[in-house]
C-alpha positions as CSV (number, residue, x, y, z in Angstrom):
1,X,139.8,152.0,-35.1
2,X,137.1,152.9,-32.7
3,X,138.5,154.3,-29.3
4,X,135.3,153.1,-27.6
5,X,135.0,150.6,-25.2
6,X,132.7,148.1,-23.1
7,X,133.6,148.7,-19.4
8,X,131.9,146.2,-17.2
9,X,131.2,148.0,-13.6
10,X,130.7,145.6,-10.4
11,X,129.5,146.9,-7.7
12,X,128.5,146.0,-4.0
13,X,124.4,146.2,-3.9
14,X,124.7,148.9,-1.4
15,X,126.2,151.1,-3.8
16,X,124.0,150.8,-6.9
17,X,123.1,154.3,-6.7
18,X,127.2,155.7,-7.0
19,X,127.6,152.8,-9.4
20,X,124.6,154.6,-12.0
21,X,126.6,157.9,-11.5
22,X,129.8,156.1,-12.8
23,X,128.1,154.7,-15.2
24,X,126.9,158.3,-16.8
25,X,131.0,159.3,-16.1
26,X,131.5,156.3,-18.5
27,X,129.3,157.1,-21.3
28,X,130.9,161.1,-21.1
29,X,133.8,159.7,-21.1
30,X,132.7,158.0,-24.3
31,X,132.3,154.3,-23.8
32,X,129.3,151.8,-23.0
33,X,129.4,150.7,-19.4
34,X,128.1,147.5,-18.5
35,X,126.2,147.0,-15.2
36,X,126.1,143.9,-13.5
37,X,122.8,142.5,-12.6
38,X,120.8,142.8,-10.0
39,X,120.0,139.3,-8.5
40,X,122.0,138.0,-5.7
41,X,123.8,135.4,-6.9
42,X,126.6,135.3,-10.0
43,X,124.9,133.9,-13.3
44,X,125.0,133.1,-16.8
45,X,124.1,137.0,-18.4
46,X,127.1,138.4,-15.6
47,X,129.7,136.1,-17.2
48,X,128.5,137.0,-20.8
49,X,128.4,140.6,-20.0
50,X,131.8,140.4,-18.5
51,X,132.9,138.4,-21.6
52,X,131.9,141.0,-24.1
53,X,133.7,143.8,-22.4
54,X,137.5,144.9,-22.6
55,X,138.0,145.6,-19.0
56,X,136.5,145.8,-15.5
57,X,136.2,148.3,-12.7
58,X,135.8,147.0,-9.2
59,X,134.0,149.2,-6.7
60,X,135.4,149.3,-2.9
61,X,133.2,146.8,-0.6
62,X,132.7,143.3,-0.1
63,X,130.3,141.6,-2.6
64,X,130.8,137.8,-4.0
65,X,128.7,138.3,-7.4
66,X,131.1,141.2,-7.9
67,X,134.4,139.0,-6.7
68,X,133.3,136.5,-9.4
69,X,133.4,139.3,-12.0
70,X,137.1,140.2,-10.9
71,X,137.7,136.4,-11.3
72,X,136.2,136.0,-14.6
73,X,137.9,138.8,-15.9
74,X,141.1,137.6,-14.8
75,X,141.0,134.5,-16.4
76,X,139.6,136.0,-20.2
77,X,143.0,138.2,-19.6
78,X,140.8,141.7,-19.1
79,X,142.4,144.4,-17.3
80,X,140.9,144.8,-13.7
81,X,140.3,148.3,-11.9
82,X,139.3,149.5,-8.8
83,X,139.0,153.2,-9.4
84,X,136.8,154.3,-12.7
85,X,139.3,157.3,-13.2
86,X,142.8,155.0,-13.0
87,X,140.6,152.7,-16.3
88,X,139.7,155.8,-18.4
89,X,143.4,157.3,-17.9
90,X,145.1,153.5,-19.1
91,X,142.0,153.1,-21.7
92,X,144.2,155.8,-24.4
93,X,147.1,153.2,-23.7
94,X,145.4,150.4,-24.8
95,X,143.9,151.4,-27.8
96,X,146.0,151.0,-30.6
97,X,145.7,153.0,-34.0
């Protein structure tokens, strides 16, 4: 089975730029990170992107569009985390052979 996985990364706006760095950690790390979009407001593509992912880190700071990703993932059952490197140590855990 693949070991690779769709990590969807929401971030407060003011933190775009750490979120990109992440996002490079995750790809190293070998998986596909996500990024949530850039307008304002929660929408359509954020729910679908959080909907083809198998889990969700949460970045420190307040942010709504990125509360409504924690939510979302919540109900579809998703793991939530709010450090990258606490996901990519229980990712192994998860997979199964």
């Amino acid at each position: 089975m693949d070991k690779r996985r769709r990590i969807y990364l929401a971030w407060p706006s003011d933190r775009f730029v750490e979120a990109l760095h992440l996002a490079v950690e995750v790809i190293r790390a070998g998986h596909d990170p996500l990024m949530q979009t850039s307008s304002a407001e929660w929408s359509r593509l954020d729910r679908n992107r959080v909907e083809a992912c198998d889990c969700l880190v949460r970045f420190p700071g307040e942010n709504p569009k990125a509360d409504c990703a924690v939510d979302c993932a919540k109900v579809l059952g998703l793991p939530v985390y709010f450090s990258l490197q606490e996901c990519l140590d229980d990712l192994p855990k998860r997979v199964t052979a």
